[in-house]
N, C-alpha and C positions, 0 to 999 in steps of 0.2 A: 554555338548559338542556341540550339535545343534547350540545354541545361541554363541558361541564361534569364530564357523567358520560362522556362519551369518553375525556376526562382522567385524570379519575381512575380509569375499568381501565385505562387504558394504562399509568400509572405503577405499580398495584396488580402487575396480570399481568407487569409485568418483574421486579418486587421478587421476585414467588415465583417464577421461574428460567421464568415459559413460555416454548418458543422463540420467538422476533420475529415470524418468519415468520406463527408464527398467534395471535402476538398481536397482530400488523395483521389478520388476516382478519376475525377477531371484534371487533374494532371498529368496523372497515369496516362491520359491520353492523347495531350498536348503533341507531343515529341511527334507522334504516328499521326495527326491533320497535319501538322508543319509538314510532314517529309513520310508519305504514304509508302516509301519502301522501306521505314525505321521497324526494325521484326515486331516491338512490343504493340503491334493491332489488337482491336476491342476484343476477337477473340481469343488470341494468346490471352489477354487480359482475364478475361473471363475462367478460363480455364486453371490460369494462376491460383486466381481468388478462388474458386472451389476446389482444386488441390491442397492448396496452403491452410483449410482450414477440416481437412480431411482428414485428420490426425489425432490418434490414440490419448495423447498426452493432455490436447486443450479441450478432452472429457473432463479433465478434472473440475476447469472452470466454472461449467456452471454447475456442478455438484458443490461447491464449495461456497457459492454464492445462494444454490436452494439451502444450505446446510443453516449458512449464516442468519438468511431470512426467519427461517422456523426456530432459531435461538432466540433472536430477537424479539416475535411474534411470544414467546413462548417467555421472554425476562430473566432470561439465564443469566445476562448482564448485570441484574437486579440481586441475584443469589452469591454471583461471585465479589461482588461489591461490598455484599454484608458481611461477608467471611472475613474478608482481609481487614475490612472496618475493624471489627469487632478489636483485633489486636493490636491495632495501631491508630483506634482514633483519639485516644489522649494525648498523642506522642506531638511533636514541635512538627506542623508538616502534615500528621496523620491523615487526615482525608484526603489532601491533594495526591500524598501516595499511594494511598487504596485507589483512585481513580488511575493513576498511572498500571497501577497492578493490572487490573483488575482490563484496561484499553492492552496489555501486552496478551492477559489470559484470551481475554476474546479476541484480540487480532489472531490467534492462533487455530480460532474454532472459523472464523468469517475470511481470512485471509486477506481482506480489504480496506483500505483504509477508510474511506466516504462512510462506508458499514457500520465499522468499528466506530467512530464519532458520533455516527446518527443512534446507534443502541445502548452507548456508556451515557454519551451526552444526555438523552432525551431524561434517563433518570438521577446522574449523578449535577449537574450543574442546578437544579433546584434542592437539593440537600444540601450541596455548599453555600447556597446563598441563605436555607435558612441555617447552616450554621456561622455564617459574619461573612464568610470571604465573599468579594466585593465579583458581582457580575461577568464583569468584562476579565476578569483573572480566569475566572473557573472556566467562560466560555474558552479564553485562549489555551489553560491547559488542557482541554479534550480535544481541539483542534489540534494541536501541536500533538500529543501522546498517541491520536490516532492514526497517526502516521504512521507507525509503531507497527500497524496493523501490515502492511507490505514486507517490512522485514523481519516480524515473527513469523517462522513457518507454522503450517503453511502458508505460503504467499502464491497469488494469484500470478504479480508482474514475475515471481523465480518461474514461473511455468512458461509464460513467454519469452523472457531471457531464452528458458532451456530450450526453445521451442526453435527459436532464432540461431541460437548457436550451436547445437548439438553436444552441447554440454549435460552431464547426467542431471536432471531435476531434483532426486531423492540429494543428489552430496552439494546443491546448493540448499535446498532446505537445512542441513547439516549445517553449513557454510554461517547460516543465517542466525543462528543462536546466539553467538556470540557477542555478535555487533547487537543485535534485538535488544540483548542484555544490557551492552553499557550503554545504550543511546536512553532505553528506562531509569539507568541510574543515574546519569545527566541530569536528565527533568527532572530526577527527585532532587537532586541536589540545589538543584536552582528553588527547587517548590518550597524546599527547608530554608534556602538564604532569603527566599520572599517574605517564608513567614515568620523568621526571626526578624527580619527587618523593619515590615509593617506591624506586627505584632498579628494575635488570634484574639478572638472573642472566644475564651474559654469557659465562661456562663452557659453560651449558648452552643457548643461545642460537649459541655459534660451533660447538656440535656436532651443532646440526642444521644451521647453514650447509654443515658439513662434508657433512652428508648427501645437501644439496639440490644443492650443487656438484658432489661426484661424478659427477651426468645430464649435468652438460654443460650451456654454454648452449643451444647448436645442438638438441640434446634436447627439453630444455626447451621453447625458440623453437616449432620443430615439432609440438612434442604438441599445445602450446597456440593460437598463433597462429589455426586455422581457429573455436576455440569462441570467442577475440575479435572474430571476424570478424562472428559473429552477431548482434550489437546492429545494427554499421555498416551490414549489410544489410537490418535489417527495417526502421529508423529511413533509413537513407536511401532506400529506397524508397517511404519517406510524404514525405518534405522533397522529392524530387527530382518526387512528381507521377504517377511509374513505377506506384503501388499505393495504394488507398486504407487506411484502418488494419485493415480486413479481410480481405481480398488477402492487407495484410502480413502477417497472424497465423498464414494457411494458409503464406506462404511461410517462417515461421518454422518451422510444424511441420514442412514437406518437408527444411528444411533439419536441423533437431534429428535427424530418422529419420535421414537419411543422413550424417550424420555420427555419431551415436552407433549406428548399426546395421551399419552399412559400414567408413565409416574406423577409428572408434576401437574396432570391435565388442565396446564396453562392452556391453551389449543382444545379446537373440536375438528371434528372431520373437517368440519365448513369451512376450517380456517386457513385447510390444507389446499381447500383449492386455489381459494385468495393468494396463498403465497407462490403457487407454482408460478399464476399468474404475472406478477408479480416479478417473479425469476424471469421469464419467459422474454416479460418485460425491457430490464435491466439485461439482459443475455444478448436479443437478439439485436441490440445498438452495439454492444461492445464485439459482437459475431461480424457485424456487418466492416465493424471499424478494423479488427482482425484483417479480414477479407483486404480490404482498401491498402490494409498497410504494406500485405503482402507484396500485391502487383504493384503500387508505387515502389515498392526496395528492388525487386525484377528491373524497373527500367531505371532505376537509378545505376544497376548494374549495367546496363546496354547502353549508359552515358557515361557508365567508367566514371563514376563520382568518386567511390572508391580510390581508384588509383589517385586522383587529380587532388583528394581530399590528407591521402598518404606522403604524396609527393612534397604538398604545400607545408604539410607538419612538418615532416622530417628534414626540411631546407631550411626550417624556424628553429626546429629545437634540436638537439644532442644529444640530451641527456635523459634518463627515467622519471627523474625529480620535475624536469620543467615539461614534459609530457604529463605526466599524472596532474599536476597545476594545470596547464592545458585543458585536459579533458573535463576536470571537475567543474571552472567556469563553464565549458559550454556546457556538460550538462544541467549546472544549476538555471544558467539562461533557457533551456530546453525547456527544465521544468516548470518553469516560469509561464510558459504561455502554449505547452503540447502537452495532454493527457497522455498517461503511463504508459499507457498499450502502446498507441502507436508511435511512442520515441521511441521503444524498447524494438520494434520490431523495424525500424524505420535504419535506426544508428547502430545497432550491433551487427549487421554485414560490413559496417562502413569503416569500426573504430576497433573492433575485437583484431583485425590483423594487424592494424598498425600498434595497437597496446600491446600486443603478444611478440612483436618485433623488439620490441623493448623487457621481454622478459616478463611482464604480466601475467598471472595466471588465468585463462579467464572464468575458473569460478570466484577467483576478488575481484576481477572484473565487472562479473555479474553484481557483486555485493556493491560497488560503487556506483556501481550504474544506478540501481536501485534505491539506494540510501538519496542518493542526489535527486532522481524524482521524488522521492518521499517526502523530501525537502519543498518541492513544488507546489505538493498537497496545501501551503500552506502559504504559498510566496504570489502577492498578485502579481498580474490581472488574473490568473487564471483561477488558483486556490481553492480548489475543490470542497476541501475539510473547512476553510474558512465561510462558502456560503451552507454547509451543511450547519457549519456551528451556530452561526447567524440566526439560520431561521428556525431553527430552533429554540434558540435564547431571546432573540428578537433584540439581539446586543447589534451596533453599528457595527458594518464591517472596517471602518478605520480604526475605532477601538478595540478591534479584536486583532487586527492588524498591528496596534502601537505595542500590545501586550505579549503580543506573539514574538516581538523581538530578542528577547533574552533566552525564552526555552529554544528559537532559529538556532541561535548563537551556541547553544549544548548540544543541540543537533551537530553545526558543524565544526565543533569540538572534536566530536567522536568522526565523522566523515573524515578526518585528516587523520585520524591511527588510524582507522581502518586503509587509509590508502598508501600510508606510509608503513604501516607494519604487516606484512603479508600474514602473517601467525595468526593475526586476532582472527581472521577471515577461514583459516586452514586450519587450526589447531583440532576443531572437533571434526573431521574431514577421515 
């Protein structure tokens, strides 16, 4: 009966817009007013939530979220953009791909996807529109490529994966390369069948080459080079053993400061406060939702959802193949209308053993879990990366929505190898 009326406010309370956060909390507590000897009380509750979030590992979070800020603050987006431009903007495709590049490079520095769209976007979808490509294209390839951002490491949601599962964080960042990779070359493929299709405004396409050429490679090379550096540094400092992923995250920020505060003196002091700010901001909603996700996955354990949830699967399916179908629906439905964090922290007690019963590894576990909310980023009602794009571009969000269909569709191109070929996921491992 507990779990029943759980249920139903938890789907009621999202329908009417409460925030997640506390519409875990209040649920959390449901079960214990129903039936005041159920263990999970406000203060086990309590105690959960500041245990759960007592841990070494989600340091890294908002170091990697201050990191991203002061990138951004700072236009490093702007520097990596021009690079890859430079080489490929004559080519069939070429801007759309430098923007794809360029949304993989910095999802690696920012780990986020909302991040990653609002930093490429803000500068790259005004330079595709003055070079021809049509608005609502550009806005849906930033929102869709920003995606990108959750599964190039580092990534934020592999830290809560890792966090939830006790899975190593460093061999899912590992894990994450791969898939990161082909789901980039998807969107590029589709950005070259767009713009073979519609055609280019190559007039206005060789006149901003003109523009970009002017700098000079050497220029260019220079400006940029030390903000490409920043991936290879924080990501080979976890692969090489030199730093664990929270180490790296501090060493991302020291690095973000001194290069956007020093070398490129994008940033002033003053700017450093605003963004802590800022951080502080953004951190301590997603600390809070953290917290919530915890003690709701606790009592969803002392309602034995778990079992009840394993039991019903496994009386449905047989097989590995109609399992993995299984789970990719719900969690594309997941993503559909519950922010990353707390699905991730909510369904991996609940789904990691009965996957793992079937043979699943669960660092591909993690990568699918993942890849499929990333998917979310972009799928309404919820679509995170879709009102980022929005107000940004001030493009309708149905039109960004209609457009968003075909790069969805490359996305879950690669979602089905990743979940059917364990290798793509373990190869770099």
């Amino acid at each position: 009966m507990n779990l029943q009326i759980v249920s139903i406010l938890f789907v009621i309370f999202l329908i009417i817009g409460i925030p997640i956060g506390v519409v875990l909390c209040i649920t959390s507590m449901v079960p214990n007013f129903i039936n005041p000897l159920f263990p999970a009380d406000p203060q086990y509750l309590v105690r959960a939530m500041i245990s759960g979030v007592n841990s070494f590992p989600i340091l890294a979070v908002p170091m990697f979220i201050f990191s991203g800020n002061i990138m951004a603050k700072g236009k490093i987006s702007e520097k990596i953009f021009d690079f890859f431009s430079y080489f490929v903007v004559d080519k069939t495709a070429g801007l759309p791909i430098a923007v794809i590049i360029t949304c993989m490079f910095y999802g690696a520095i920012s780990g986020s996807g909302p991040a990653t769209t609002a930093a490429v976007g803000t500068m790259t979808i005004p330079i595709l529109a003055k070079a021809g490509y049509k608005k609502d294209f550009s806005t849906a390839l930033v929102a869709v490529a920003g995606g990108i951002g959750v599964i190039i490491p580092p990534s934020i949601p592999f830290i809560f994966y890792g966090q939830a599962s006790g899975v190593s964080i460093s061999k899912l960042f590992m894990a994450g390369i791969i898939p990161g990779l082909l789901i980039g070359f998807s969107l590029m493929v589709y950005s070259w069948i767009y713009s073979k299709k519609n055609g280019e405004d190559k007039e206005l396409i060789l006149k901003y080459k003109k523009e970009l050429t002017e700098s000079g490679l050497k220029r260019i090379f220079f400006d940029s080079v030390l903000s490409l550096l920043c991936p290879i540094i924080v990501l080979g400092s976890i692969y090489t053993g030199i730093a664990s992923p929270t180490e790296a995250a501090v060493i991302s920020v020291f690095y973000s400061i001194i290069l956007s505060l020093i070398v490129y003196k994008s940033i002033g002091i003053k700017d450093l406060w605003e963004i802590m700010v800022e951080t502080v901001r953004t951190y301590s909603t997603i600390l809070f939702i953290i917290a919530a996700a915890i003690a709701f996955s606790r009592v969803l354990i002392f309602l034995k959802v778990p079992d009840i949830i394993s039991t019903q699967i496994t009386s449905v399916v047989s097989s590995k193949i109609a399992l993995l179908i299984l789970v990719n629906l719900l969690l594309l439905m997941v993503g559909m209308i519950m922010d990353t964090t707390p699905a991730i922290l909510v369904l991996t007690p609940i789904l990691l053993p009965i996957v793992s019963r079937f043979g699943v590894d669960p660092i591909q576990f993690g990568i699918i879990m993942v890849v499929n909310l990333a998917i979310g980023f972009v799928t309404p009602p919820l679509g995170v990366n879709l009102f980022v794009a929005s107000t940004i571009s001030d493009v309708k969000m149905s039109d960004i929505v209609s457009r968003s269909v075909p790069f969805i569709i490359s996305f879950l191109v690669v979602l089905l190898a990743i979940t059917f070929i364990p290798a793509l996921s373990m190869i770099a491992i």
